[in-house]
N, C-alpha and C positions, 0 to 999 in steps of 0.2 A: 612795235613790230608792224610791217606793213607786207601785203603779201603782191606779190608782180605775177599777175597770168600773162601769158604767154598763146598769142591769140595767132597762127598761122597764115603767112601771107595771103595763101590764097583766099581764106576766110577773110581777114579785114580787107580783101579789096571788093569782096560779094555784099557787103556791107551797103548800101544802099542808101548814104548818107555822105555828108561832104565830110572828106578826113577829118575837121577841123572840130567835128561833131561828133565823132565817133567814141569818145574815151566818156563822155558827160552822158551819152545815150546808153552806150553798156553798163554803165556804172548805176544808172537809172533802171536798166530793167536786171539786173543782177539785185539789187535792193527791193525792187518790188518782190523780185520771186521768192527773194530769200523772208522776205514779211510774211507775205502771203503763205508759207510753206511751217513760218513759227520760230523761224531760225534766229531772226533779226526781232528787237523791238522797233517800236513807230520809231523813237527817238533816237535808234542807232541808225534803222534803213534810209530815217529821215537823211541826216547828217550823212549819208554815202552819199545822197542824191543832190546835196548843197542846198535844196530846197526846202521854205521856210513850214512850218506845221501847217497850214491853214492849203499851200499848193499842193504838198504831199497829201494830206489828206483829201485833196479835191481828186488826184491824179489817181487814187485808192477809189473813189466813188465812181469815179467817171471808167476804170477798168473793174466795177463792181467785184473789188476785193473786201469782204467785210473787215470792220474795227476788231484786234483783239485785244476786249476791254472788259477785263471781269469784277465781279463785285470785290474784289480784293484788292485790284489798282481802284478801284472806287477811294475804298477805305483809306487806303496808301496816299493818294490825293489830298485825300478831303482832313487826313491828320496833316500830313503836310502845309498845306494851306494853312492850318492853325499854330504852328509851327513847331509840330510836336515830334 
């Protein structure tokens, strides 16, 4: 399933970006907000944003959005790693 918003001309042309940018930039701050908000995990919001964990997470610290990282994905981790 893929969902197509529908962004009105007059808006994508207030856009303040060269067209050629405009689809990778929305897609970027639609992902952060939907993190940030709990909606998205890192590894989904990540992957909207095509950028690797190490940029996405810089791009999270640098708009100081905290990590949501609880001692549960600790554990979920750290069995995984073991390959359990």
């Amino acid at each position: 399933m893929s969902v197509v918003l529908e962004i009105p001309d007059q808006v994508a042309h207030a856009i303040r970006l060269p067209a050629s940018d405009q689809q990778q930039a929305l897609m970027t701050e639609l992902a952060v907000a939907l993190y940030a908000r709990g909606i998205l995990s890192f590894g989904k919001a990540r992957e909207l944003t095509k950028l690797n964990r190490i940029e996405f997470g810089r791009l999270l610290g640098r708009r100081e959005i905290p990590r949501h990282y609880t001692e549960q994905d600790l554990e979920d981790d750290i069995a995984y790693a073991r390959g359990q």
